[in-house]
C-alpha atoms as one frame of an Amber mdcrd trajectory, in Angstrom:
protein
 -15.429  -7.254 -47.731 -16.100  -3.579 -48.387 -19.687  -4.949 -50.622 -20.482
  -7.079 -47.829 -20.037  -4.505 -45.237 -23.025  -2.378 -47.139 -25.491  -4.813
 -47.068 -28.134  -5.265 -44.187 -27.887  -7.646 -41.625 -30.458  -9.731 -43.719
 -28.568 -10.209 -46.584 -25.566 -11.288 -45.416 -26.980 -13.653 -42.841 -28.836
 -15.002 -46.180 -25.618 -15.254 -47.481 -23.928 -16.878 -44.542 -26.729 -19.807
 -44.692 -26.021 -20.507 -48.295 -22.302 -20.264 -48.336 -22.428 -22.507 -45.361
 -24.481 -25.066 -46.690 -21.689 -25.235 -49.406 -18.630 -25.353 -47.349 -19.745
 -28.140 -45.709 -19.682 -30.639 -48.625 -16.025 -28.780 -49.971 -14.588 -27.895
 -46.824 -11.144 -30.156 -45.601 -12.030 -31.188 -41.829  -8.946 -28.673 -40.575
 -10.509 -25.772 -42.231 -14.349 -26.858 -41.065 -12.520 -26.865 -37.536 -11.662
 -23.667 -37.530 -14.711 -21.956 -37.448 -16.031 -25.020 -35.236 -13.413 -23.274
 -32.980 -15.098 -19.669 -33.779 -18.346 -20.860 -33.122 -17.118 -22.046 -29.387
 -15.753 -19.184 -28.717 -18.361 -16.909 -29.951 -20.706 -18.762 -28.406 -19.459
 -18.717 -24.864 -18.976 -14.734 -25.204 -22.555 -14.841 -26.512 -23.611 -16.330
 -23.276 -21.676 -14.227 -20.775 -22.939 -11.278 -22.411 -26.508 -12.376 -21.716
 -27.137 -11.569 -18.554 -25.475  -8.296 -18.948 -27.399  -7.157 -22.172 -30.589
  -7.875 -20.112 -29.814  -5.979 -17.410 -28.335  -3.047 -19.484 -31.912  -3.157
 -21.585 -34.515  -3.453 -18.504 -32.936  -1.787 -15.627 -32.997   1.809 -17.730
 -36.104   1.200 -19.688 -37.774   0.468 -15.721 -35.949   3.909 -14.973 -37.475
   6.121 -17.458 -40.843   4.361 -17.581 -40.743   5.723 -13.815 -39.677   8.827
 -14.396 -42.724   9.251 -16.912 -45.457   9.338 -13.765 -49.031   9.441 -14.721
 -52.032   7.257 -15.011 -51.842   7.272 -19.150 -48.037   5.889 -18.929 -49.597
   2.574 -16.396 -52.712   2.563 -19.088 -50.716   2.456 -21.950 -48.060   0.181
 -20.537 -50.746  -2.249 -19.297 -52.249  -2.257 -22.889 -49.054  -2.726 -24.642
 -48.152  -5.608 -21.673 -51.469  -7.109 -22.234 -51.701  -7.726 -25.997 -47.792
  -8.392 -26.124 -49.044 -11.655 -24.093 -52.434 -12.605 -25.228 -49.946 -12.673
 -29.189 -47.617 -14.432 -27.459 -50.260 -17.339 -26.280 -52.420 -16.740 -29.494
 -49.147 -17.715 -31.444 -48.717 -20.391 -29.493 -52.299 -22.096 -29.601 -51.889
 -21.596 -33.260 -48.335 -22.763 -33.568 -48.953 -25.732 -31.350 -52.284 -26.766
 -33.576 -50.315 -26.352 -36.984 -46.742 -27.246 -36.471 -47.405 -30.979 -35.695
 -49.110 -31.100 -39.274 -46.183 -29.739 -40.967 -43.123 -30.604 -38.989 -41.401
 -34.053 -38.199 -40.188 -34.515 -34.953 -36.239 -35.402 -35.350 -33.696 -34.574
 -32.798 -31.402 -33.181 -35.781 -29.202 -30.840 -33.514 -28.884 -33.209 -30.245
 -28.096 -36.223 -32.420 -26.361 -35.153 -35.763 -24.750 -31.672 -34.582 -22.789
 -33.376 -31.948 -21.863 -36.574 -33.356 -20.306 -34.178 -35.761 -18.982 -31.925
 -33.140 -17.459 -35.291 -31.867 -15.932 -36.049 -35.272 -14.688 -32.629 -35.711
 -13.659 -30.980 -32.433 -12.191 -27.496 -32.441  -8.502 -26.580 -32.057  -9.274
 -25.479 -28.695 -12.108 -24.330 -26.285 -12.356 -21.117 -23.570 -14.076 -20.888
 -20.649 -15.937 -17.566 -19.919 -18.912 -18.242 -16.701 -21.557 -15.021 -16.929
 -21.189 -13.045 -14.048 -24.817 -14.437 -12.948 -27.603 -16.312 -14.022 -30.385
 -14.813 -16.303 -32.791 -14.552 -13.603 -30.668 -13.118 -11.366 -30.090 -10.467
 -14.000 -33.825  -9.876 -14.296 -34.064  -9.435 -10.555 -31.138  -7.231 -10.536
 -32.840  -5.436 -13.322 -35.961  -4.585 -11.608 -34.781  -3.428  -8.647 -32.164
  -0.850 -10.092 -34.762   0.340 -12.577 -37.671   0.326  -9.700 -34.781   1.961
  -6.895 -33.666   4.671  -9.603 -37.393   5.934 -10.619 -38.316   5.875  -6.990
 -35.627   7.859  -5.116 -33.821   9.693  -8.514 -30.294   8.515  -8.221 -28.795
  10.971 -10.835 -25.430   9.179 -10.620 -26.924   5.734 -10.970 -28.921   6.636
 -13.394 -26.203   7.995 -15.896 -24.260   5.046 -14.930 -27.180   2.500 -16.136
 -27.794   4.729 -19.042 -24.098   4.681 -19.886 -23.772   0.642 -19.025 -27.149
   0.162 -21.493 -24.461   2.435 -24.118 -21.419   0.243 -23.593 -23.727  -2.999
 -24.493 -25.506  -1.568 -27.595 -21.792  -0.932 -28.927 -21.145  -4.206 -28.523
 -23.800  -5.283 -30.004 -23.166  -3.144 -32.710 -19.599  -3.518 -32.877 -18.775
  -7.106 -32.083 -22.227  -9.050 -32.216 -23.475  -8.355 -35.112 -20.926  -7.786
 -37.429 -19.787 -11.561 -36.064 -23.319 -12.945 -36.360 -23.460 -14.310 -40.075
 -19.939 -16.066 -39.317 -21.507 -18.018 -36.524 -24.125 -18.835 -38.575 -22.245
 -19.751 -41.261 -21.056 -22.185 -38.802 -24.055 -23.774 -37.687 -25.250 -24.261
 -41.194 -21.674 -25.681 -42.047 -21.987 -27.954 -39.213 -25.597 -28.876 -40.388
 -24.631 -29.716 -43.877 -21.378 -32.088 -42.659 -24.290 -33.926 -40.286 -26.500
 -34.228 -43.390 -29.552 -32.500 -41.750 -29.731 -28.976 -43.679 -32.337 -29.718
 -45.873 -34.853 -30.803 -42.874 -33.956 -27.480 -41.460 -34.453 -25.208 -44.754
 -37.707 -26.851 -45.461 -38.801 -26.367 -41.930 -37.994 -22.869 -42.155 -39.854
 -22.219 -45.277 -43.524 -23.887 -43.437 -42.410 -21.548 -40.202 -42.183 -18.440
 -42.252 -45.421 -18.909 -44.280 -47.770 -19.993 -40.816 -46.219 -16.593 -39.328
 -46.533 -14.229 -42.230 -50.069 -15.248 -41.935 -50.616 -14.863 -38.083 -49.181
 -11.111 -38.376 -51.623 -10.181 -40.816 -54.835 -12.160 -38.713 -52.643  -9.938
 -35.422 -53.304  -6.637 -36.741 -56.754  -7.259 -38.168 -57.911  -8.688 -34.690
 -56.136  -5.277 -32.727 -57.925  -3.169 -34.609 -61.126  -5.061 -34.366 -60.261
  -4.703 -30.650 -59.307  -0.706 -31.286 -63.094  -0.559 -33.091 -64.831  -2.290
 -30.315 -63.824   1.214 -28.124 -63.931   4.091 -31.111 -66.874   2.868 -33.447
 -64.041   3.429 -36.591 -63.735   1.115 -39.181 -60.759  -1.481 -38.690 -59.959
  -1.884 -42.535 -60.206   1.753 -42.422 -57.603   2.561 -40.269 -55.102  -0.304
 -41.234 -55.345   1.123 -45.060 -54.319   4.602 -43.231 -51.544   3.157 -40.936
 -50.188   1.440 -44.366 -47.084   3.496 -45.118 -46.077   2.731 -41.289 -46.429
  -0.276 -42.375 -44.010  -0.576 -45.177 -41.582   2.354 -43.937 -41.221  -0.776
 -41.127 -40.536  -2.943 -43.612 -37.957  -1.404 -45.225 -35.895   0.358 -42.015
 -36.643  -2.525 -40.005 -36.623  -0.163 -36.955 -39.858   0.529 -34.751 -37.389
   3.913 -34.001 -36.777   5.334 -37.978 -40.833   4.537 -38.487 -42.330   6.800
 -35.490 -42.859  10.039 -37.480 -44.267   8.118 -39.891 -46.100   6.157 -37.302
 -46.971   9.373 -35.760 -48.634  10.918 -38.389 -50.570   8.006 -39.707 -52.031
   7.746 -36.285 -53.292  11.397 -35.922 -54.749  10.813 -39.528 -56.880   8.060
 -38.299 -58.528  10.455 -36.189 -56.605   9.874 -32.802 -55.750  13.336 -30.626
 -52.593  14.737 -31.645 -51.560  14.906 -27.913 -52.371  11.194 -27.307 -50.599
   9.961 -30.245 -47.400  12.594 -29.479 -47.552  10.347 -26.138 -48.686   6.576
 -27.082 -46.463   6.349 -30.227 -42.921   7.148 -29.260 -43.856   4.977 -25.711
 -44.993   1.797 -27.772 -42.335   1.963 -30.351 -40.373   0.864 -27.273 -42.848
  -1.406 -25.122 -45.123  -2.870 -27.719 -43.462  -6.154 -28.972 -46.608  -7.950
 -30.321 -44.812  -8.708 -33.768 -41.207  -9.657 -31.734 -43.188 -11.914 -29.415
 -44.710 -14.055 -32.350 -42.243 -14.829 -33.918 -40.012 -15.916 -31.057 -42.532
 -18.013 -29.768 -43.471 -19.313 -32.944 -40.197 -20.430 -34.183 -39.123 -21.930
 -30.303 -42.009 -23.693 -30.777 -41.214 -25.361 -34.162 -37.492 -25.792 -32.658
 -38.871 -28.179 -29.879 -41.667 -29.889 -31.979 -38.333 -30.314 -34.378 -36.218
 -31.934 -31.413 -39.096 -34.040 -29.662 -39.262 -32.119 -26.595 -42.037 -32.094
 -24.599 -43.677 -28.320 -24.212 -47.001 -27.004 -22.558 -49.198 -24.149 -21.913
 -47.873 -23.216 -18.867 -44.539 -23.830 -19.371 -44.755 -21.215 -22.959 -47.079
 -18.675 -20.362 -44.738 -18.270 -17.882 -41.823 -17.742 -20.868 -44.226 -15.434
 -22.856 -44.959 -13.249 -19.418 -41.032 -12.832 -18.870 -40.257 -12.157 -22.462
 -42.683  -9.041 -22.849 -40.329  -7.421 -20.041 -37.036  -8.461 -21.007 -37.630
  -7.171 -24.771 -38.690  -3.674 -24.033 -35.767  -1.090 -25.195 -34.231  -3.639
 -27.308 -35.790  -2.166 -30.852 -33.302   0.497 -30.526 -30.742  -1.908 -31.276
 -30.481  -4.512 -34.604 -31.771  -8.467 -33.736 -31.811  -7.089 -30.404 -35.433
  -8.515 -29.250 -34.293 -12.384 -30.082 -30.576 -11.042 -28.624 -32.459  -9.826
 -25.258 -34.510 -13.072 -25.163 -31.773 -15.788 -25.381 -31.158 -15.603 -22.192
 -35.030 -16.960 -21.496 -34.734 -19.463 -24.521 -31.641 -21.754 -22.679 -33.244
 -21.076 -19.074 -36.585 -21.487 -19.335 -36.904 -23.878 -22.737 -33.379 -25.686
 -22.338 -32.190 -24.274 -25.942 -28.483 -25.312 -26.562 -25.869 -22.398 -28.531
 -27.079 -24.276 -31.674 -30.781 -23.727 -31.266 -30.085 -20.367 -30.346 -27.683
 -19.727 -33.850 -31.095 -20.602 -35.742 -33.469 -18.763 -33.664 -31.297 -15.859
 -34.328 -31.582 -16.932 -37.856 -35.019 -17.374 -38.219 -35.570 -14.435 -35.853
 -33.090 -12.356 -38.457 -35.261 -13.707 -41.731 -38.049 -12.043 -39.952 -37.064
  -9.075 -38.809 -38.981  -6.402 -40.823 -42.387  -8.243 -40.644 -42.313  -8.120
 -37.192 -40.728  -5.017 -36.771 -44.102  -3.920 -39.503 -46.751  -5.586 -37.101
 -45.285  -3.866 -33.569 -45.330  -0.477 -35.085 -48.807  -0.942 -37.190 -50.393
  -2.196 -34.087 -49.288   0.812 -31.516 -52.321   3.156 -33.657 -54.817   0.705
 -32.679 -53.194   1.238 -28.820 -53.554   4.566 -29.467 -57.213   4.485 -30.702
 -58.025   2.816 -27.403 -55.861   5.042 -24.737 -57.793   8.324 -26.733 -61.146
   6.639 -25.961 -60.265   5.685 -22.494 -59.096   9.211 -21.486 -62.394  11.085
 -23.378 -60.398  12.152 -26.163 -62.405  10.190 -28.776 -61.277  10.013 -32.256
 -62.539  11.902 -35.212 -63.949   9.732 -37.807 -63.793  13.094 -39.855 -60.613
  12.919 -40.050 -60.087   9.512 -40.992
């Protein structure tokens, strides 16, 4: 326990999958029940904690983006906003076009994982309703973050800061540490119903098709960054390469700004600006995040027949650049921040969510490596916009 309790999230959720996968042909049906019984349970505190994780993310994040007044904080945040999205519905015109060729529609978790669920119930189940609905959180979110930045609300404002504390311990404390369990779990589950291997081999396609839509991401934002500075976009992404792989390896948009930081001024970008853009975007700029949640929702539904549109994936991708923001400060917790969206707005069941979270997981340092790689080109276009042009000297 003491070796597994060293390891990253990402290798022991590796682990859970593949000890999982092998319970579930050697596992007696009492023992399989038991952590059919965990999952319930974990699952049902999962979803009650939802709401309250979103609005213990937005509502302060809202706060302090208020409190920092000033025409480069809307720029920036409109910038950030606006390629967050136009990722989000590039991934999914890309997803949409390529999926279909790889993946096989089969309703594996509808069908299989709860005829099984039927042939192994758990000991017992527990009821736990979330205090409100996601959307109401959202709501509730936006007006104590807009109310707090607008009249001060010292008190309030602890007490949201404080709330957004108590949720990132348990996160920390209960969430993750339980994670690779419940995904042992699912995976158990998965190999009693016989459908594992459709799953792994749809994971490998999904991870390929978004390794390479991260790379064609950053290329195209600074193309973008170019089309304002005049510098060469190969040029600075060679520069803004140990960002890149510090992000890799801490997996933390946080641990990388210094490096981020520096990278950014040696591109040629005004000290000042980057001092400002950086630290902002580590925390608003969720290109990376957003592809790969869209992506892999996407394969999930081509995977379970349902139907899916551009609208319907537009009006997720505009709510999920909101409700991520603030969540790199804590581990998994973009794809933790936007289950709450998944089951309300694309009817994704506690299973679906278990391998989002697992896909998500399997993920988590490219993404993490294209978010804070892409806030230099931001930069490169806030220091045009406000006249403070960067040096090509320099870079």
């Amino acid at each position: 326990m003491k070796f597994l309790s060293k390891l990253g999230l990402l290798p022991r959720i590796i682990i859970a999958i593949a000890a999982g996968i092998g319970a579930g042909f050697i596992f007696p049906d009492w023992l399989a029940r038991v952590f059919i019984t965990f999952n319930g349970i974990f699952g049902v505190f999962l979803g009650f904690l939802i709401p309250l994780l979103i609005v213990g993310f937005v509502a302060p994040a809202i706060a302090d983006l208020g409190r920092q007044a000033g025409r480069m904080l809307v720029v920036t945040a409109a910038i950030a906003y606006a390629m967050t999205f136009a990722v989000g519905m590039g991934a999914y015109a890309t997803a949409s076009f390529a999926f279909p060729r790889l993946i096989k529609p089969e309703a594996y978790v509808t069908d299989q994982l709860s005829s099984a669920a039927n042939t192994l119930a758990p000991f017992f189940s527990m009821d736990i309703d979330p205090m409100f609905s996601v959307m109401t959180a959202l709501v509730l979110a936006f007006l104590l973050g807009l109310g707090v930045a607008n009249i001060g609300a010292g008190a309030l404002r602890r007490g949201l800061e404080e709330f957004r504390d108590l949720i990132r311990l348990t996160i920390d404390r209960i969430i993750i540490p339980c994670l690779p369990l419940y995904i042992f779990g699912i995976f158990m589950s998965m190999s009693i119903s016989g459908e594992v291997g459709t799953v792994l081999l749809t994971f490998s396609k999904i991870i390929v098709v978004i390794f390479v839509m991260h790379i064609a991401v950053l290329v195209i934002q600074y193309v973008i960054a170019w089309m304002f500075t005049g510098l060469n976009p190969f040029r600075s992404l060679k520069i803004m390469m140990p960002a890149y792989f510090t992000a890799l390896g801490t997996q933390s948009s946080a641990a990388t700004i210094p490096v981020t930081l520096e990278q950014t001024v040696r591109m040629g970008v005004d000290r000042d600006i980057a001092g400002f853009v950086i630290p902002l975007c580590a925390t608003i700029h969720m290109s990376g995040s957003t592809l790969k949640i869209v992506s892999c929702a996407l394969a999930l539904m081509i995977l379970h027949g349902i139907p899916y549109s551009p609208t319907l994936f537009a009006g997720f991708i505009a709510m999920l650049a909101i409700t991520i923001i603030a969540a790199p400060g804590v581990p998994g917790g973009a794809i933790m921040a936007s289950l709450g969206l998944l089951s309300s707005m694309l009817g994704f069941s506690q299973a679906d969510n278990a391998l989002m979270i697992a896909l998500y997981i399997s993920m988590d340092s490219f993404g993490t490596a294209c978010n804070i790689t892409g806030d230099g080109a931001i930069a490169q276009i806030v220091g045009r916009i406000f006249r403070k042009p960067v040096n090509p000297a320099t870079a």
